[in-house]
N, C-alpha and C positions, 0 to 999 in steps of 0.2 A: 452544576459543576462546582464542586469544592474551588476556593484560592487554594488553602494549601496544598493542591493537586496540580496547577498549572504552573505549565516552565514557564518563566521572564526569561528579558533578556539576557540579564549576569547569569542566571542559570545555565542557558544557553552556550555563552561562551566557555562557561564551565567545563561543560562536555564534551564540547567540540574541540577546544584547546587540548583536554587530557585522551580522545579517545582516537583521533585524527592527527597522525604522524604529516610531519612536512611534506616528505614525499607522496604522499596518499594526496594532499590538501592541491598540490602543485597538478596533478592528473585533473581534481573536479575544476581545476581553473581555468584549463583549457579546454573546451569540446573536442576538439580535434584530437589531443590526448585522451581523455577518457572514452571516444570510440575506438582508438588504436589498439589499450589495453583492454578494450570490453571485447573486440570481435578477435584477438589473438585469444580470449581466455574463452571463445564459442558463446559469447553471450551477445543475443541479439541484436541488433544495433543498423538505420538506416545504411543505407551503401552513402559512397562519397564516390563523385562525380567529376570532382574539379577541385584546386586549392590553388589560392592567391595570394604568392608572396611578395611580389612586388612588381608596379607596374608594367614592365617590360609585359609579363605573360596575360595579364588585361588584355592589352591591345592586340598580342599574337594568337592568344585564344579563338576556335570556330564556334562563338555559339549557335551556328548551326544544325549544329552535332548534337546539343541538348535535346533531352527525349521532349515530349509535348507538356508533363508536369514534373516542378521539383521545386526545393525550398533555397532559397541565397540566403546567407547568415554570417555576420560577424561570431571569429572562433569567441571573443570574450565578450561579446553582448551582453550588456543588463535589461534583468524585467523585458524580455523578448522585442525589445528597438533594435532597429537594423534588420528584421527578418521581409524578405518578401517571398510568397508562397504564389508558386504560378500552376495554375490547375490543367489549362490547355491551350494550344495553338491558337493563335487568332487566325480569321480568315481576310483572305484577301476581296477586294470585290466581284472576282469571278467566282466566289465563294469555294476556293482552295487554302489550304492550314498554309499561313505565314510562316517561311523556313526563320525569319531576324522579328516576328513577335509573338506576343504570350498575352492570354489575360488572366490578371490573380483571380486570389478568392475571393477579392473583394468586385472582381469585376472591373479592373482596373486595365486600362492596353500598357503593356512596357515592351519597349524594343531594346533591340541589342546595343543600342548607344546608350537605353538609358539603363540596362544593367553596366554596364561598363562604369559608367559614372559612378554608380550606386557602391561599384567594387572600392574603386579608388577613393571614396570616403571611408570606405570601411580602412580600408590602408591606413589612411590618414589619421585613424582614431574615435571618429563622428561620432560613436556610436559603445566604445569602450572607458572603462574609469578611468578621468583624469586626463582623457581623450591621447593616452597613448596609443602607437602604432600597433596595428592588430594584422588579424590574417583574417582570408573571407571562405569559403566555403560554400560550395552548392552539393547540395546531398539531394537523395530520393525523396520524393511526396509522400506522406505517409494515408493520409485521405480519413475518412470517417468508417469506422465499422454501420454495418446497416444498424444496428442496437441503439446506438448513439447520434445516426441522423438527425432523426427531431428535434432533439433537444440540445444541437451543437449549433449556429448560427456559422457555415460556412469551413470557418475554420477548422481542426485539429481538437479534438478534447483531449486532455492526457490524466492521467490518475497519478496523484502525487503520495509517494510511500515514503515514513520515515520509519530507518531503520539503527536498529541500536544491538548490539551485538548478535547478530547476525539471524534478530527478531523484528519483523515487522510489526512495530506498538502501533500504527495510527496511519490508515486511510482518507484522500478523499477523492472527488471526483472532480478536475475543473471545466466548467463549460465555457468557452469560446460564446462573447455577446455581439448586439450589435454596433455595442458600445464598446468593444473593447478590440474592435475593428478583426473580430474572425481568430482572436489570438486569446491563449488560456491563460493570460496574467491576472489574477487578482486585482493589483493594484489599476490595470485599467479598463476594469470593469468586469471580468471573467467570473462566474458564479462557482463558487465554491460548497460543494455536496461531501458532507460525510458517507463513509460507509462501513457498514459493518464488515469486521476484519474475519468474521468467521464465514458469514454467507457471501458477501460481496455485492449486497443489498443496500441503496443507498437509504438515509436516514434523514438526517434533515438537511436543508439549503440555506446559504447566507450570503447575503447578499447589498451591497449599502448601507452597512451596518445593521440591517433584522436579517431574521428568517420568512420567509418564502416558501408559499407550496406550489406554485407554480412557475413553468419558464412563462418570462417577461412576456406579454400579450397575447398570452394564449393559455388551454384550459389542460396542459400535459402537467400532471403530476410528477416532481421533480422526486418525491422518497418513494419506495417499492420498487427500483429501475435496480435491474440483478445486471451489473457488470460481466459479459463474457469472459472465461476463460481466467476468473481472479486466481485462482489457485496460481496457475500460472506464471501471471500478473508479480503476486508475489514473491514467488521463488526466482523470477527473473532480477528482481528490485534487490534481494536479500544476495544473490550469486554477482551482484555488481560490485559489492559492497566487498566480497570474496575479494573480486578480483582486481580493485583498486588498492585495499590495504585500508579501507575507511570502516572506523565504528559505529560512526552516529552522522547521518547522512539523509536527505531526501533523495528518491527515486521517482524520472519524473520518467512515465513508464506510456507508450501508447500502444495503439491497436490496431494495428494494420490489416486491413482487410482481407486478408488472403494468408499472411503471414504469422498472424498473433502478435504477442506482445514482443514490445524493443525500447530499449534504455533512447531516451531523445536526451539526457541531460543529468547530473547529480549534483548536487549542492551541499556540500558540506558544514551551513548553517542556514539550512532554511528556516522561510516564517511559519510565525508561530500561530497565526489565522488557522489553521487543521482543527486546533482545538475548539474553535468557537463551530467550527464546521460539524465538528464532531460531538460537540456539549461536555466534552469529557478533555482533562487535565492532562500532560503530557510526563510531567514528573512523577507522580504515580506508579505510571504504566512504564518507564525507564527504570525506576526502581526495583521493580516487582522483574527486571529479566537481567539485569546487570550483574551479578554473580553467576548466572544460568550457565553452563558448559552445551555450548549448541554443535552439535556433530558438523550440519551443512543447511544449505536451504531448505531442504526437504524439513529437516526438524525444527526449524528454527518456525515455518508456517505454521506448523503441526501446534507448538507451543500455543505460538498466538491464536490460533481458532479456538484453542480452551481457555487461554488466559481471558482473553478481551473480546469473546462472543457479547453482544447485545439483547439475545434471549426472545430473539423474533418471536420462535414458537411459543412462548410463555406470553406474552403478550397479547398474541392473537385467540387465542384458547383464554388467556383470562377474561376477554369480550365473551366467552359464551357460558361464564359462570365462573366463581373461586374454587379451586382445588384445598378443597381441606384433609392437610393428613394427622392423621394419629401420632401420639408418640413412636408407635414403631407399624412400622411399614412392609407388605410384601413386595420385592423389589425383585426384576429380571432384570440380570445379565447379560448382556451379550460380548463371549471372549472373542478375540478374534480368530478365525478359524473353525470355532466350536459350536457345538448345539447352546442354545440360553439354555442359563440356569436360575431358577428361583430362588431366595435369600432373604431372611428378614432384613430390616436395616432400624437402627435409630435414629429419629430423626431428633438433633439437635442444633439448635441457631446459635448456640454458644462457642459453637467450635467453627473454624473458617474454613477450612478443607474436609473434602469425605476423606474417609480412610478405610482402606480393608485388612480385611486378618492376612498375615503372608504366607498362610498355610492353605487359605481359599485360592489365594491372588496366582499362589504355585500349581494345582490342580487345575485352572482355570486356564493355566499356559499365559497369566498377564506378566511375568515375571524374567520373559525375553527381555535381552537387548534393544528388539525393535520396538519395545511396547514402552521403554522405561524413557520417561520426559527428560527428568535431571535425577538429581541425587542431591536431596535437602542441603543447604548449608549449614545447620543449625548440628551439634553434636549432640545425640544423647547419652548417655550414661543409665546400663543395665547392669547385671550382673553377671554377660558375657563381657562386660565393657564395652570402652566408647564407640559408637556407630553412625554412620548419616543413614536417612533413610531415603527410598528409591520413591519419587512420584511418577509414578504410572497416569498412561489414558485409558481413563476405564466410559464405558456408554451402556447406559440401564437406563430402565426405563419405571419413574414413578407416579402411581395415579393415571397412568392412561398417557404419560407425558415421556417424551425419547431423550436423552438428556448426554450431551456429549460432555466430560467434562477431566478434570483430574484429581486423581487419589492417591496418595500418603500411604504404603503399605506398614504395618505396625500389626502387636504380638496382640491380638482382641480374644488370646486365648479362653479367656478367664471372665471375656466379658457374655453380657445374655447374647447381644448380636454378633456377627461376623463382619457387619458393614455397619459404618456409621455416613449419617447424609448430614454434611455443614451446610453455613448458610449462603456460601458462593453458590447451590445448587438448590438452593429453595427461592429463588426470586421468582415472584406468579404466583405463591402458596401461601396460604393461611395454615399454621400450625395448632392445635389442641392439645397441650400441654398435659393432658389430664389423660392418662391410659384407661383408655375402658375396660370394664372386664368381661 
């Protein structure tokens, strides 16, 4: 991981100052806020149960009436203090479910005096900055996907998304320890797992300051673990972002078992730990989409599967020998819609992006709306005059290898090939610079 790739803190505040309006910022600060505006705007989000304003309805409250599991939470808690997660009914000694108790995830008995109690601190402040007076909240259990049983200790694992103009740069995955008492905070103890943004495949694990291949006392490999439903995942993280008014933002996104994914929380200057999770620099990958014109979630996914793949298949294939190609290459196509097509291509490392001729790219049907990424920011100057050009998704396939990726349409009228292959799309390949004859 490059320094000059990784966001600092002054960075940080940089972006979030300029890209996150007050009223946006005012939503992520309240939980209770930000599920008002997430499930009026259809974007998935726990049910709410109950709300605590002030002690009178503590004490008039039935918690008898609570279902068997649900989570109590201060609306402005930090670093997840104040939460208690109750999984089910406790029994009585004629072994029938207690109507006034519960045992958490941690296995713990609380009864209905001692949530009460627990309310009226949260009133109090206990548990918010500066111990100002807060509100409390009991929402739905969200519980563990089966995927993610094993390697969650109890608690809730959640996937933490930052998103930056309406692009999700940078996954990961947080596991829930036993040290971190069944909860996904980082700071107390919760393992933090990269993943790839294009498959949804985790990559490496961090943890105590190293990396880690496996969860703590046991032999489960913690990278090759394909997260359910990330597409999803995604578009869910990036559609929050919609619908608060926030640009540059964390989505901390879970998995409900029956339901899919739901916004549990957003933070509009989250830490900067993703990076070390991820090996990979956070300013980079914000630079490379901060101009972008992103239609909705759906394209803004689409972007980052091709911007910020990790090249799984190229990796695993390079274990079973180097791909060497020639200066120029026979390359399939596949348009969307369309039968493949065959194409030489150039392959060059000195250029950063493929690019195709736009008289192929047109024949080929790549030249739709729905196929076109952005439209370069960069001006060129021909002798039609000034033009930006369209970056399309285009997927071929070279040396045996499927390669999703995106390309630059430009005039290759004049050139020998119709395609040219940059070095964004040669990672795994050895090149021979020498054209045979």
């Amino acid at each position: 991981m490059r320094i000059s790739h990784v966001l600092g803190l002054n960075a940080r505040t940089q972006v979030f100052w300029r890209y996150n309006k007050p009223k946006a910022k005012k939503y992520a600060n309240s939980k209770l806020s930000t599920k008002r505006v997430l499930k009026k705007s259809g974007v998935a989000v726990p049910d709410i149960y109950a709300k605590f304003v002030d002690a009178r309805k503590v004490m008039s409250f039935n918690w008898e009436e609570l279902p068997d599991s649900f989570a109590l939470k201060p609306n402005k808690g930090l670093g997840g203090e104040g939460i208690i997660v109750v999984k089910k009914r406790a029994l009585t000694e004629d072994r029938k479910k207690d109507k006034a108790a519960w045992i958490t995830t941690q296995k713990r008995k609380v009864t209905a005096d001692d949530l009460r109690l627990h309310v009226l601190d949260i009133l109090e402040g206990a548990f918010s900055m500066g111990n100002t007076p807060d509100v409390a909240y009991i929402e739905e259990y969200v519980g563990r996907h089966k995927a993610l049983i094993k390697y969650s200790y109890r608690g809730t694992p959640d996937i933490r998304v930052i998103v930056f103009n309406k692009v999700p740069v940078m996954a990961m995955l947080r596991l829930p320890t036993k040290e971190s008492g069944g909860k996904a905070n980082l700071h107390q103890g919760a393992i933090a797992v990269g993943v790839d943004i294009a498959t949804g495949i985790t990559t490496k694990a961090y943890w105590h300051g190293k990396y880690i291949r496996f969860k703590p006392g046991t032999k489960r490999k913690l990278n090759g673990l394909k997260i359910p439903q990330f597409t999803k995942v995604l578009e869910t993280a990036v559609s929050a972002g919609t619908a608060t008014g926030l640009g540059y933002f964390g989505a901390d996104v879970v998995l409900h078992p029956e339901k899919g994914p739901m916004v549990l929380e957003l933070n509009y200057q989250p830490g900067l730990s993703i990076q070390l999770a991820n090996t990979s620099g956070l300013r980079k990958r914000l630079e490379r989409v901060e101009d972008l014109e992103i239609k909705d979630a759906e394209h803004g996914v689409k972007i980052a599967k091709i911007l910020f793949a990790e090249r799984f298949a190229d990796r695993v294939k390079a274990e079973e020998g180097v791909k060497i190609l020639k200066a120029t290459e026979r390359v399939k196509i596949y348009p969307p819609g369309k039968k493949a097509k065959y194409v030489d291509a150039r392959i060059d490392s000195g250029a950063l992006r493929s690019s195709i001729d736009k008289k192929l790219a047109e024949e080929l049907g790549l030249l739709t709306e729905e196929n076109i990424l952005w439209r370069n920011r960069y001006i060129y100057r021909s002798a039609t005059g000034r033009q930006t050009r369209p970056v399309i998704a285009l997927t071929m396939r070279i040396a045996g290898r499927k390669i999703k990726t995106s390309a630059s349409i430009a005039d290759r009228s004049k050139m020998a090939t119709p395609l040219l292959i940059g070095r964004n799309d040669l990672q795994g390949f050895l090149v021979n610079p020498i054209e045979e004859k």
